[in-house]
ModelCIF file with pLDDT and N, C-alpha, C, O atoms, coordinates in Angstrom:
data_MODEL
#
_entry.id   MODEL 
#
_entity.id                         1 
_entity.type                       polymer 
_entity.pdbx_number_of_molecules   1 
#
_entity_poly.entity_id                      1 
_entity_poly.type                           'polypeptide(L)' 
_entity_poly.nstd_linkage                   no 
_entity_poly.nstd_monomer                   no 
_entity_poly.pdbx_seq_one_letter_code       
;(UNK)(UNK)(UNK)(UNK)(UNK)(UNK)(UNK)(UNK)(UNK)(UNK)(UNK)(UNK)(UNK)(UNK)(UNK)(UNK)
(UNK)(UNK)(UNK)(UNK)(UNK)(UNK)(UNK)(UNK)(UNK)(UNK)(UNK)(UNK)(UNK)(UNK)(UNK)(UNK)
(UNK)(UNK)(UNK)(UNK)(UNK)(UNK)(UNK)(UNK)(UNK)(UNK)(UNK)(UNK)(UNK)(UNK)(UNK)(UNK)
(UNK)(UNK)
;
_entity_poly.pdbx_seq_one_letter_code_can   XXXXXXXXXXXXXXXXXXXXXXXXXXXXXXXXXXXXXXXXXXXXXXXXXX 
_entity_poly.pdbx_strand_id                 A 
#
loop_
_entity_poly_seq.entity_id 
_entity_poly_seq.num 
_entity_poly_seq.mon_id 
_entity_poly_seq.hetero 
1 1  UNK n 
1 2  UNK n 
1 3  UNK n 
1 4  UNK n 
1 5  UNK n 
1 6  UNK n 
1 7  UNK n 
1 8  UNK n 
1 9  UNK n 
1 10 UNK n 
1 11 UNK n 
1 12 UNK n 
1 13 UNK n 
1 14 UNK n 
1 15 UNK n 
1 16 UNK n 
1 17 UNK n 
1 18 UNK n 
1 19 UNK n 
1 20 UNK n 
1 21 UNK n 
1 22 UNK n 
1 23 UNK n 
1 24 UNK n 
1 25 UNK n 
1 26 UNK n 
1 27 UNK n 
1 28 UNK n 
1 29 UNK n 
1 30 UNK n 
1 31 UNK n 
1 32 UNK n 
1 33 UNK n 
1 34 UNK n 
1 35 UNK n 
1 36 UNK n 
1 37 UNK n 
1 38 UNK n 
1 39 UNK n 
1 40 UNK n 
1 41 UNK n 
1 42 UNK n 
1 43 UNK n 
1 44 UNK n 
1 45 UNK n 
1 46 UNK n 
1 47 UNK n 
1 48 UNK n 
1 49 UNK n 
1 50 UNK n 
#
_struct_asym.id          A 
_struct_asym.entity_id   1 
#
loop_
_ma_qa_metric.id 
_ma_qa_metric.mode 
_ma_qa_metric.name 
_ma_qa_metric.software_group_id 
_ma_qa_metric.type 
1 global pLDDT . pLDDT 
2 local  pLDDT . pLDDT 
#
_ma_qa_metric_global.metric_id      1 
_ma_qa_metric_global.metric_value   92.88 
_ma_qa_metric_global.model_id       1 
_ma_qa_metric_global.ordinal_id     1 
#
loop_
_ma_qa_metric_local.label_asym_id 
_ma_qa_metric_local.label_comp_id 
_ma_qa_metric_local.label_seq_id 
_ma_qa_metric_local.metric_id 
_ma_qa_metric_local.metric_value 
_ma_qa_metric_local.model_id 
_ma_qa_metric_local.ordinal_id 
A UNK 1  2 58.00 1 1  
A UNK 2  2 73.00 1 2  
A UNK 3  2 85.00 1 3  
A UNK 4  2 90.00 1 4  
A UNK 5  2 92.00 1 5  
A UNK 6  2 92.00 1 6  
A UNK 7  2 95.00 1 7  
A UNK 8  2 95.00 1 8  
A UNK 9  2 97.00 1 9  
A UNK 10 2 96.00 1 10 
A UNK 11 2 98.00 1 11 
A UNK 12 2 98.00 1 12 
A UNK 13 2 98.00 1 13 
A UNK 14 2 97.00 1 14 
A UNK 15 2 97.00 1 15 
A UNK 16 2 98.00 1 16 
A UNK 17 2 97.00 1 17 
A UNK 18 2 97.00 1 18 
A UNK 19 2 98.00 1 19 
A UNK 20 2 98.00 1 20 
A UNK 21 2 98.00 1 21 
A UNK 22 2 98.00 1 22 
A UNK 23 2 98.00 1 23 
A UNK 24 2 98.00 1 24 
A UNK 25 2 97.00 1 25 
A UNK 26 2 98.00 1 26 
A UNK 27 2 97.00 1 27 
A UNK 28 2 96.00 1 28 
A UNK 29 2 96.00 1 29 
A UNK 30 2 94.00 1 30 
A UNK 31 2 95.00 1 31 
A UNK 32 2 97.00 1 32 
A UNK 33 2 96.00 1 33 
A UNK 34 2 95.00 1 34 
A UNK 35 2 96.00 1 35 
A UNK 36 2 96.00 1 36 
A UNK 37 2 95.00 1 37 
A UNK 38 2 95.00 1 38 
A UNK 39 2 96.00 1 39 
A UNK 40 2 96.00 1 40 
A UNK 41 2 95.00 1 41 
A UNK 42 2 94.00 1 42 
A UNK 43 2 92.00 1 43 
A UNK 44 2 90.00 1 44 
A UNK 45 2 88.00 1 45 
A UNK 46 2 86.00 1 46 
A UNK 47 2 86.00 1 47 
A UNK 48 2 84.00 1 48 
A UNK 49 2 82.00 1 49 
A UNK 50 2 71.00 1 50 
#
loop_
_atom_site.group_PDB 
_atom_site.id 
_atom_site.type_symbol 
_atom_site.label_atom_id 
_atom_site.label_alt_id 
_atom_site.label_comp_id 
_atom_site.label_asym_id 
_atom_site.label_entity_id 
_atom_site.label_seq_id 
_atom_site.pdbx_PDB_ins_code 
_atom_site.Cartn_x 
_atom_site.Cartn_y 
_atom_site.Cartn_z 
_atom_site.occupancy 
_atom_site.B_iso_or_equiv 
_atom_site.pdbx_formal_charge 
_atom_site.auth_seq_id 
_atom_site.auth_comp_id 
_atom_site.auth_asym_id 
_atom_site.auth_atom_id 
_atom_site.pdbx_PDB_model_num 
ATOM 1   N N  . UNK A 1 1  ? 0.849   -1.177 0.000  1.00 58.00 ? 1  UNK A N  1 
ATOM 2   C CA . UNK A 1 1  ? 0.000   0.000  0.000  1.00 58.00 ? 1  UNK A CA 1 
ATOM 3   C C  . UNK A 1 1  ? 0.890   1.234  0.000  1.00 58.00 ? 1  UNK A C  1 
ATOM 4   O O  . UNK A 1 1  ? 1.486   1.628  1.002  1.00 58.00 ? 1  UNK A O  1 
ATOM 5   N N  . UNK A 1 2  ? 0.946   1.937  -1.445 1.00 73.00 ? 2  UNK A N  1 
ATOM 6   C CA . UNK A 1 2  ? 1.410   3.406  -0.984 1.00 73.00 ? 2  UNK A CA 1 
ATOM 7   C C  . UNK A 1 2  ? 0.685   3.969  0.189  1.00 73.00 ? 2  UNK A C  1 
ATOM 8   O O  . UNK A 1 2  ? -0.371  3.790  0.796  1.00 73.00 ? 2  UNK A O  1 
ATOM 9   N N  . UNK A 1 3  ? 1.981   4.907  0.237  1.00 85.00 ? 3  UNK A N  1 
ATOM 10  C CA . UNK A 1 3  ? 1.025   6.274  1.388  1.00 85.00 ? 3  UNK A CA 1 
ATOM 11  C C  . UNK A 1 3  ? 2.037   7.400  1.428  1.00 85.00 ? 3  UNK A C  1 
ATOM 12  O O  . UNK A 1 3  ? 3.092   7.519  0.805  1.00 85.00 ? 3  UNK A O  1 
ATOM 13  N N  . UNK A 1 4  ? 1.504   8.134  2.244  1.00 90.00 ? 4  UNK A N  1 
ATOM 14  C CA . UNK A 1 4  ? 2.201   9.414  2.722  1.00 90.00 ? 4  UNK A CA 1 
ATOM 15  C C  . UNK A 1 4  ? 3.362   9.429  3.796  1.00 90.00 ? 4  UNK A C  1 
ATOM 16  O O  . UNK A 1 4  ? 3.554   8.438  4.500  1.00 90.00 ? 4  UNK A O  1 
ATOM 17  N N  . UNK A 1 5  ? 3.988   10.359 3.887  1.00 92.00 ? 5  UNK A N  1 
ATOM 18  C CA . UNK A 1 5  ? 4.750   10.566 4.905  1.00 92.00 ? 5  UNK A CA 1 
ATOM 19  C C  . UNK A 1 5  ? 4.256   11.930 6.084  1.00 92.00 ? 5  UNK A C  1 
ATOM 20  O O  . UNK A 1 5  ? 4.197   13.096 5.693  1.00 92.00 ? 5  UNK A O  1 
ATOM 21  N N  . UNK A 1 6  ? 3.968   11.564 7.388  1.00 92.00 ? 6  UNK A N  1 
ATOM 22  C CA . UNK A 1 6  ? 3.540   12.655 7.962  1.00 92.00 ? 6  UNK A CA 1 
ATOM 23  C C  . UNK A 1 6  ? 5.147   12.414 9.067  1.00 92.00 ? 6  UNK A C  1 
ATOM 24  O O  . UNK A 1 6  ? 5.799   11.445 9.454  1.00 92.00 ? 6  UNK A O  1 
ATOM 25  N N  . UNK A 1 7  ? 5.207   13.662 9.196  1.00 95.00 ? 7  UNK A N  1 
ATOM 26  C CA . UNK A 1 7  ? 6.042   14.102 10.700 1.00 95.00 ? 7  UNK A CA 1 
ATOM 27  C C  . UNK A 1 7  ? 5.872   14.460 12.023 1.00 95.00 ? 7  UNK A C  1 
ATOM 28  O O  . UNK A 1 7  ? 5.425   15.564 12.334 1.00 95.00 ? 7  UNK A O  1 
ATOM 29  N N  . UNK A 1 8  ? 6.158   13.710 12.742 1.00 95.00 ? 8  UNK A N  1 
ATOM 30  C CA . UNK A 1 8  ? 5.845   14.382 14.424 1.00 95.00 ? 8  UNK A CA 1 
ATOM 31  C C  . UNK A 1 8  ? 6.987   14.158 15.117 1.00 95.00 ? 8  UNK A C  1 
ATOM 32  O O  . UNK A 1 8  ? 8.072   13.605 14.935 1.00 95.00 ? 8  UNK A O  1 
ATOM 33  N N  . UNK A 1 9  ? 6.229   14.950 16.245 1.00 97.00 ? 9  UNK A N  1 
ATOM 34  C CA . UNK A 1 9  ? 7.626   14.973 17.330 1.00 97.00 ? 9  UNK A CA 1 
ATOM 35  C C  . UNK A 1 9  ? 7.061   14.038 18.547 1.00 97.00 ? 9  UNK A C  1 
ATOM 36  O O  . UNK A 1 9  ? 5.963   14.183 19.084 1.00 97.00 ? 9  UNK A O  1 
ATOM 37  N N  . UNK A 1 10 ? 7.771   13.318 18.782 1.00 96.00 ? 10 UNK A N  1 
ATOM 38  C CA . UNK A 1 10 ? 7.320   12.379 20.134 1.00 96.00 ? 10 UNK A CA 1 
ATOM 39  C C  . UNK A 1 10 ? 8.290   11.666 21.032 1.00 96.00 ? 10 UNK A C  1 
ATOM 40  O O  . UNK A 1 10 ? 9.000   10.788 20.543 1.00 96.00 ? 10 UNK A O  1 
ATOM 41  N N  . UNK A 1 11 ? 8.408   12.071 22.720 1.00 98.00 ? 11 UNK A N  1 
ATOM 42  C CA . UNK A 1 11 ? 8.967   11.763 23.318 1.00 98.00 ? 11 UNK A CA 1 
ATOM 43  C C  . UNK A 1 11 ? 10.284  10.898 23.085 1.00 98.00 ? 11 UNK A C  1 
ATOM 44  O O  . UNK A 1 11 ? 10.145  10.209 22.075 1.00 98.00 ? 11 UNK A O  1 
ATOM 45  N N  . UNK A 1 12 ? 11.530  10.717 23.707 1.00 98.00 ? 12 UNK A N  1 
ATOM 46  C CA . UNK A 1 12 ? 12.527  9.968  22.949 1.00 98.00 ? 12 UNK A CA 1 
ATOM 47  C C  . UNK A 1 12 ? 12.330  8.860  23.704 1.00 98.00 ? 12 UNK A C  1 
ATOM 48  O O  . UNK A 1 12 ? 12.921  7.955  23.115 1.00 98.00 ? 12 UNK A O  1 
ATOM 49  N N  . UNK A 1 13 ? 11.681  8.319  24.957 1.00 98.00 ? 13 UNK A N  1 
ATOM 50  C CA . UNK A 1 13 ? 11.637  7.486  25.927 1.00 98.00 ? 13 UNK A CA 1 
ATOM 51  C C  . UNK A 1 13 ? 10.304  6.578  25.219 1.00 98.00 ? 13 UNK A C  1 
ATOM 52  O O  . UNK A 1 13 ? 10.107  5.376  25.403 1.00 98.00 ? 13 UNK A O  1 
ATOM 53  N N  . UNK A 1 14 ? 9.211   7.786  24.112 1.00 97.00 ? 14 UNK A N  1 
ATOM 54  C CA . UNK A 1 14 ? 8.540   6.863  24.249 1.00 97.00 ? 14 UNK A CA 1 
ATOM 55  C C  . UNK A 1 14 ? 8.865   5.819  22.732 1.00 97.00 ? 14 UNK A C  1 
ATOM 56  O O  . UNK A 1 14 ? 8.602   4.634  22.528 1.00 97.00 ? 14 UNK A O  1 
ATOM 57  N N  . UNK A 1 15 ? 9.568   6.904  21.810 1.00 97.00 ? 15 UNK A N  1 
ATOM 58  C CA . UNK A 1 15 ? 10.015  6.367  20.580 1.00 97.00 ? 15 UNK A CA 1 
ATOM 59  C C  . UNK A 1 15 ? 10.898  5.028  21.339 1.00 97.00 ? 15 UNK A C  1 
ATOM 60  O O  . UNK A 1 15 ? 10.742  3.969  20.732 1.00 97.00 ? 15 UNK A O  1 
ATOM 61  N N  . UNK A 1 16 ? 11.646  4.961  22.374 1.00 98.00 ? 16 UNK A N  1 
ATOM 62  C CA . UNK A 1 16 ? 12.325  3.607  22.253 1.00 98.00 ? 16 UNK A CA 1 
ATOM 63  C C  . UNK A 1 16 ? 11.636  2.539  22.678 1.00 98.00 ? 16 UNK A C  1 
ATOM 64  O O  . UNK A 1 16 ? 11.683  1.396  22.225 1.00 98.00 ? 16 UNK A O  1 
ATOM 65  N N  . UNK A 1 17 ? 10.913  3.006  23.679 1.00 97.00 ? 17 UNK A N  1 
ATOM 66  C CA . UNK A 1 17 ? 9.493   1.969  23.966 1.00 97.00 ? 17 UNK A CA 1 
ATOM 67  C C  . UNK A 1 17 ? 8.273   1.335  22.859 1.00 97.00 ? 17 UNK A C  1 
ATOM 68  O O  . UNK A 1 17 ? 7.487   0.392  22.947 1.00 97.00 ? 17 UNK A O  1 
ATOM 69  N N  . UNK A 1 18 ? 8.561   2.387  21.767 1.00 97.00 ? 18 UNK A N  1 
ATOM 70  C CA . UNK A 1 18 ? 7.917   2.015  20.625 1.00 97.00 ? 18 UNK A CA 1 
ATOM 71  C C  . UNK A 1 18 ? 8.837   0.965  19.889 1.00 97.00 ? 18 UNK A C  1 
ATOM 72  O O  . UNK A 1 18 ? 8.412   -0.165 19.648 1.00 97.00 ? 18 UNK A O  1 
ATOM 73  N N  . UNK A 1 19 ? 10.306  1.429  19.484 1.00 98.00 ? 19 UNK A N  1 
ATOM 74  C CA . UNK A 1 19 ? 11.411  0.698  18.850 1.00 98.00 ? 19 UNK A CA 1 
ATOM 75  C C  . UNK A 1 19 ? 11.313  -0.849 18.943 1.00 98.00 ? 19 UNK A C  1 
ATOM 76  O O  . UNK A 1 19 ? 11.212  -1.720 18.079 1.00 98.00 ? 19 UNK A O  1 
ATOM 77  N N  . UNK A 1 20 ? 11.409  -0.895 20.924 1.00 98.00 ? 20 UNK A N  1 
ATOM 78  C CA . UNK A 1 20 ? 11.156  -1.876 21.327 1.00 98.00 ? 20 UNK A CA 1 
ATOM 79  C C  . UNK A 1 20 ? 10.341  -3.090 21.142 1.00 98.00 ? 20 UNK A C  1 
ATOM 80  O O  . UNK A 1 20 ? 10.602  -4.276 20.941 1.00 98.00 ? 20 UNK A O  1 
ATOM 81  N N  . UNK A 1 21 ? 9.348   -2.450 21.267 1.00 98.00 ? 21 UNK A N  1 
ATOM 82  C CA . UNK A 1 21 ? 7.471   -3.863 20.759 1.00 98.00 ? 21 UNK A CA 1 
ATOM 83  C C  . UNK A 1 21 ? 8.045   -4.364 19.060 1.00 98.00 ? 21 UNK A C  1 
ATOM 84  O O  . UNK A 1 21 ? 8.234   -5.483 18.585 1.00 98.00 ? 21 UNK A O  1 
ATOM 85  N N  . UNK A 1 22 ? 8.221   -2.787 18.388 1.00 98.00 ? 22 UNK A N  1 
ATOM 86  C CA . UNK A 1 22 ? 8.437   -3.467 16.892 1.00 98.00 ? 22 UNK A CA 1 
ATOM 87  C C  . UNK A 1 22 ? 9.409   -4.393 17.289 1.00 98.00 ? 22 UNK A C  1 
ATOM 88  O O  . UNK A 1 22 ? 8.979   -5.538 17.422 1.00 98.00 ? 22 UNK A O  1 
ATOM 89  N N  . UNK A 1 23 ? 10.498  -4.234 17.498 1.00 98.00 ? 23 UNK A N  1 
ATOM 90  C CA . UNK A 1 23 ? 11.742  -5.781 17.265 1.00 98.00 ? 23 UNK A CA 1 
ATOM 91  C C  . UNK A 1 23 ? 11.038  -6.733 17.731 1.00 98.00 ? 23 UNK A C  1 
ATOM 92  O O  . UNK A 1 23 ? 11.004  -7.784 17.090 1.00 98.00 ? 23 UNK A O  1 
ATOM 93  N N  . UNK A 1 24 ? 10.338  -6.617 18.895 1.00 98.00 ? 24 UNK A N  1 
ATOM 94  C CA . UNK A 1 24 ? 10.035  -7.643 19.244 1.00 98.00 ? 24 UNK A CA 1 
ATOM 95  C C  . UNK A 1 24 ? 8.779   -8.395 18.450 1.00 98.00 ? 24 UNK A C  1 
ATOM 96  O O  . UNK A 1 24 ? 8.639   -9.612 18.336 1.00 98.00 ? 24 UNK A O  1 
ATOM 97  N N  . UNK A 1 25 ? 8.163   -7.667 18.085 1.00 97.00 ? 25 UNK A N  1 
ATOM 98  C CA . UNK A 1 25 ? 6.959   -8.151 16.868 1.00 97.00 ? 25 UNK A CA 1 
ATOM 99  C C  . UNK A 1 25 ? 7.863   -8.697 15.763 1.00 97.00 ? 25 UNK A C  1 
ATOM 100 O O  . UNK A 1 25 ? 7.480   -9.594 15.013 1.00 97.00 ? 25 UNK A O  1 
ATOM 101 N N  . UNK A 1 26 ? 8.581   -8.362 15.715 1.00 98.00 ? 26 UNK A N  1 
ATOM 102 C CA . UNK A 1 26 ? 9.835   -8.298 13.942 1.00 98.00 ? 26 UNK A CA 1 
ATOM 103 C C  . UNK A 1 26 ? 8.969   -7.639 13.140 1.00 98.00 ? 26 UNK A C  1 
ATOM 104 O O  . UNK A 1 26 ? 8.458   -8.396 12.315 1.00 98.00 ? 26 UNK A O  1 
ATOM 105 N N  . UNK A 1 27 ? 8.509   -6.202 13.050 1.00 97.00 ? 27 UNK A N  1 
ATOM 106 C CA . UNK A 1 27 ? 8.169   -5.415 12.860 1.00 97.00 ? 27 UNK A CA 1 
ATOM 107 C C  . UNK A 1 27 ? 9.319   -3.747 12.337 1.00 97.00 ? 27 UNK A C  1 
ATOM 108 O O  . UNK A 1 27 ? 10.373  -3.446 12.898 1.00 97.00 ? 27 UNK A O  1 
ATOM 109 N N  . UNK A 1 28 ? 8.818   -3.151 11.444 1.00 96.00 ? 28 UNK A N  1 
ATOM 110 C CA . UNK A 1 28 ? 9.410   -1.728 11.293 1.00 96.00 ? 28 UNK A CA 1 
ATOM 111 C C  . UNK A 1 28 ? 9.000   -1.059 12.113 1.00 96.00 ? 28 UNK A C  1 
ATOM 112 O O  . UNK A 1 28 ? 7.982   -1.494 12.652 1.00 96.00 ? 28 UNK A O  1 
ATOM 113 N N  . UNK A 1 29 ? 9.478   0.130  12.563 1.00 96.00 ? 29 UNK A N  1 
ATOM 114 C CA . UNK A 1 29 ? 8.455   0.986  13.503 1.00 96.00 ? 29 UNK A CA 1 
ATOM 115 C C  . UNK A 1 29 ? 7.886   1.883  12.625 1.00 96.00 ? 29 UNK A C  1 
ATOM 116 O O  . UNK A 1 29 ? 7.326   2.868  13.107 1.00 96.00 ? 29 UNK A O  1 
ATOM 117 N N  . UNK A 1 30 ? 7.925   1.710  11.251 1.00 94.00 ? 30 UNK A N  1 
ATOM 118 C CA . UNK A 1 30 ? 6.846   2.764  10.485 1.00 94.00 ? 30 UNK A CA 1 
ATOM 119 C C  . UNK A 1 30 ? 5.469   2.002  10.717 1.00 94.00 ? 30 UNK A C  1 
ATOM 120 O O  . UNK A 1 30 ? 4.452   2.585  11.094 1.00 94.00 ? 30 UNK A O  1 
ATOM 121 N N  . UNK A 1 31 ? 5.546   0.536  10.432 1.00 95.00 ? 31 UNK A N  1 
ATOM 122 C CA . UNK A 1 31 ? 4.608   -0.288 10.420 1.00 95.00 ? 31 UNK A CA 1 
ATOM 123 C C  . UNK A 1 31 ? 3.627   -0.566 12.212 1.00 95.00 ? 31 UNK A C  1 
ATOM 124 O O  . UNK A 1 31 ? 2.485   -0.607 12.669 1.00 95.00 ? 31 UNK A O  1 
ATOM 125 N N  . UNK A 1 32 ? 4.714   -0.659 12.528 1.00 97.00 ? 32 UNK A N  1 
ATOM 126 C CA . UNK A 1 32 ? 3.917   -0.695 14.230 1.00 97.00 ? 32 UNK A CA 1 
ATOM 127 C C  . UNK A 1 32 ? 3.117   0.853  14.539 1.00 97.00 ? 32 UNK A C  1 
ATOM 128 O O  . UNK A 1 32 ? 1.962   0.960  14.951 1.00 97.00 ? 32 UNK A O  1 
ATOM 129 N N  . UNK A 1 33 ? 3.984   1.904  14.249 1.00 96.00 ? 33 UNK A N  1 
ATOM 130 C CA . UNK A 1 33 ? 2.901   2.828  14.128 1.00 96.00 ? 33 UNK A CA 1 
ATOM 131 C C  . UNK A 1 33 ? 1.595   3.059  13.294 1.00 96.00 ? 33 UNK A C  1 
ATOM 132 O O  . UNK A 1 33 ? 0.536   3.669  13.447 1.00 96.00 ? 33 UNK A O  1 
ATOM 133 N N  . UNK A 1 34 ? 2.084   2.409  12.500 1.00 95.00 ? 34 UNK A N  1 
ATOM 134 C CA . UNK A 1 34 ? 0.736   2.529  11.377 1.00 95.00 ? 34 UNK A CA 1 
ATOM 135 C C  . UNK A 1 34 ? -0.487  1.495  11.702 1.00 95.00 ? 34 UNK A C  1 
ATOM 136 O O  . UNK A 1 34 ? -1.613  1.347  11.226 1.00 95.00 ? 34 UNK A O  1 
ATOM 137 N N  . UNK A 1 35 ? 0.129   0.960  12.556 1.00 96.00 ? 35 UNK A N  1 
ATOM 138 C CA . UNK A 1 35 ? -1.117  -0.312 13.037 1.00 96.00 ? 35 UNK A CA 1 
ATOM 139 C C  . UNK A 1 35 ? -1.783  0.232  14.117 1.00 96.00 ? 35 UNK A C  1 
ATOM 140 O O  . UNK A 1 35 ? -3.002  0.156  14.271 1.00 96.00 ? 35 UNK A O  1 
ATOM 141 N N  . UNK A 1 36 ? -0.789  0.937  15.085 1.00 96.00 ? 36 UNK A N  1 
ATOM 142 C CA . UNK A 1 36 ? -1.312  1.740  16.462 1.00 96.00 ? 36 UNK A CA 1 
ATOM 143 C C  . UNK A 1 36 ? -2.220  2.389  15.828 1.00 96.00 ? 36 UNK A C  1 
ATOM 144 O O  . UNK A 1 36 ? -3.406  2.314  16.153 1.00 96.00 ? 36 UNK A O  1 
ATOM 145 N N  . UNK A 1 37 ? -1.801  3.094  14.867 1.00 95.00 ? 37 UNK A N  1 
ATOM 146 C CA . UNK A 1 37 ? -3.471  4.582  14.424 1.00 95.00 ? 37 UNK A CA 1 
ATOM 147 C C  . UNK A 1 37 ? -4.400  3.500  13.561 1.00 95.00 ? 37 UNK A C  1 
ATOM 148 O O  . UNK A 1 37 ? -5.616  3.609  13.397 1.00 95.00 ? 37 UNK A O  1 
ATOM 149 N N  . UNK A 1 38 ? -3.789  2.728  13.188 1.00 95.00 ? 38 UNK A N  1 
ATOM 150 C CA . UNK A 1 38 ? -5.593  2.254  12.163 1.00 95.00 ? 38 UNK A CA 1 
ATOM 151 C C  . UNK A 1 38 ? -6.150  1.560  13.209 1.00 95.00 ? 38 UNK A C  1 
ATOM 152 O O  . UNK A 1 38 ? -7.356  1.672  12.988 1.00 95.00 ? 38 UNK A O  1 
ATOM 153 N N  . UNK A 1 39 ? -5.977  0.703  14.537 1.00 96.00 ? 39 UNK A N  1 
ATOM 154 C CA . UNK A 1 39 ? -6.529  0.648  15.361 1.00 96.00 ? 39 UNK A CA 1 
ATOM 155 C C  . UNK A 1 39 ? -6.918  1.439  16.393 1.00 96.00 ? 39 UNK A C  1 
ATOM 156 O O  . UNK A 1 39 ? -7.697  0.860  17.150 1.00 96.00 ? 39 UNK A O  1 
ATOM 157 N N  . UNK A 1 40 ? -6.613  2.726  16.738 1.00 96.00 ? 40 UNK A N  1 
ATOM 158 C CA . UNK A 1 40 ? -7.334  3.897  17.351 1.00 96.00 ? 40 UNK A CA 1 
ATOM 159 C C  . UNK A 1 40 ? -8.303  4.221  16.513 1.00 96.00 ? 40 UNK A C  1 
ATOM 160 O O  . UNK A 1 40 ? -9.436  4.119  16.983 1.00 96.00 ? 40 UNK A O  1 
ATOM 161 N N  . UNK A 1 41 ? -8.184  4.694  15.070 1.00 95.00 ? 41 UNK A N  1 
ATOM 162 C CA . UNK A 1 41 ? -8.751  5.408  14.165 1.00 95.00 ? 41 UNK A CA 1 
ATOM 163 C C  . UNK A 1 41 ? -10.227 4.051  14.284 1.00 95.00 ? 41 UNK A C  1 
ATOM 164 O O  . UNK A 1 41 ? -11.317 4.556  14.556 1.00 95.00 ? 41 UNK A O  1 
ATOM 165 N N  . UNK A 1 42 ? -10.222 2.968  14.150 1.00 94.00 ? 42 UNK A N  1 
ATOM 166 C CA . UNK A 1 42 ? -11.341 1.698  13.901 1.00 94.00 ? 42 UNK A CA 1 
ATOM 167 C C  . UNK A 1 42 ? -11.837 1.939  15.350 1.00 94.00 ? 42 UNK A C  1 
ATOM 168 O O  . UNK A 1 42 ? -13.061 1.809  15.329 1.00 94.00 ? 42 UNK A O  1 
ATOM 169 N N  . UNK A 1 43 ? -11.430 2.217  16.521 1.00 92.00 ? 43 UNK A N  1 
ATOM 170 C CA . UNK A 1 43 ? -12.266 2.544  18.079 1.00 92.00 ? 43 UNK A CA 1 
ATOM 171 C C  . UNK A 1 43 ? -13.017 3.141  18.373 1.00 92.00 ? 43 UNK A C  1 
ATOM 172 O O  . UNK A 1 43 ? -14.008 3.025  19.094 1.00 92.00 ? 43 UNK A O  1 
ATOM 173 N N  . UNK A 1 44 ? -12.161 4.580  17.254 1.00 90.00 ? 44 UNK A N  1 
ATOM 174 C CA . UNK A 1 44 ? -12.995 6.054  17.713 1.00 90.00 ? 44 UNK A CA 1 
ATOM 175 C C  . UNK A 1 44 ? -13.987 5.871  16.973 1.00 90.00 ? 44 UNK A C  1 
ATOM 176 O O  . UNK A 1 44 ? -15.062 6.167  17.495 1.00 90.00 ? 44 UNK A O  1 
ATOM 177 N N  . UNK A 1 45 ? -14.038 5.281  15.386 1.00 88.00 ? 45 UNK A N  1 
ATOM 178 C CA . UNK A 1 45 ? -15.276 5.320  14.543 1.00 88.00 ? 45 UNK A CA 1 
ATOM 179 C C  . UNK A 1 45 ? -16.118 4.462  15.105 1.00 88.00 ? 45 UNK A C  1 
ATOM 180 O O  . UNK A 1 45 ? -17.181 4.930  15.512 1.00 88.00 ? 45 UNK A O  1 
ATOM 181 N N  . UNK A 1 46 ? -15.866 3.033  15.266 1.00 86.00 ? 46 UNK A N  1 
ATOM 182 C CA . UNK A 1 46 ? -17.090 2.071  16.036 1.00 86.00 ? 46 UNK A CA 1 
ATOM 183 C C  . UNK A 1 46 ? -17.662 2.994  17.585 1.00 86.00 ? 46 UNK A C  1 
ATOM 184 O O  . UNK A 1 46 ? -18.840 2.723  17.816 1.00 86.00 ? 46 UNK A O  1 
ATOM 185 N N  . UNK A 1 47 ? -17.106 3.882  18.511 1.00 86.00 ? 47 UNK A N  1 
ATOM 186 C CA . UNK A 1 47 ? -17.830 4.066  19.581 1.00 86.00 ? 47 UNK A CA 1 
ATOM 187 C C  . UNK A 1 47 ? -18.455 5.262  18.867 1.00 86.00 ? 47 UNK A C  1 
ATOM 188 O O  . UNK A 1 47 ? -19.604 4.896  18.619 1.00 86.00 ? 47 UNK A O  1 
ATOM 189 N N  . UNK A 1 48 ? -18.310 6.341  18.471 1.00 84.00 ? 48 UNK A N  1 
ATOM 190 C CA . UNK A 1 48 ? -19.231 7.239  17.550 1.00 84.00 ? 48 UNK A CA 1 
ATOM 191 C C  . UNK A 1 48 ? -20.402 6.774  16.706 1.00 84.00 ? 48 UNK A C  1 
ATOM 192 O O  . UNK A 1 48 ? -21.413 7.421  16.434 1.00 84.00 ? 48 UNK A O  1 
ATOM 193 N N  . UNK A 1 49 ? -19.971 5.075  16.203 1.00 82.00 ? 49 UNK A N  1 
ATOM 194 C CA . UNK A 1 49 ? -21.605 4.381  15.979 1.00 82.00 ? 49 UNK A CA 1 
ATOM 195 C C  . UNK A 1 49 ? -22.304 4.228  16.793 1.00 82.00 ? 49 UNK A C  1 
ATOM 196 O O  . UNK A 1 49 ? -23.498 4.420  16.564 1.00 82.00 ? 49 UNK A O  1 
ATOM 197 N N  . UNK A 1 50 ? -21.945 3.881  17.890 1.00 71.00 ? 50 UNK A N  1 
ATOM 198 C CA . UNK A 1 50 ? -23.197 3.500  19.184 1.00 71.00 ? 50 UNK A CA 1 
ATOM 199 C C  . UNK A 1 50 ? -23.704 4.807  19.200 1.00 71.00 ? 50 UNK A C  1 
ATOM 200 O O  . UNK A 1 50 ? -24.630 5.100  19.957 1.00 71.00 ? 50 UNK A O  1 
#
């Protein structure tokens, strides 16, 4: 899947805590982030259905 590139700034303690889960998934951390928001993004829309 193409996509975009967005930029942020986020904690350095929490970026390694992020680093972290990916290796351990055997994961990229572009990809582990990108899974974190399409599963927030699928929460917020299903509780806005109820």
């Amino acid at each position: 899947m193409a996509g975009e590139y967005v930029n942020v700034r986020i904690d350095t303690e929490l970026k390694r805590r992020i680093q972290e889960v990916a290796k351990e998934e055997n994961r990229t951390l572009s990809n582990l982030i990108e899974t974190i928001l399409v599963d927030y993004a699928k929460r917020q829309f299903m509780a806005k259905r109820k």
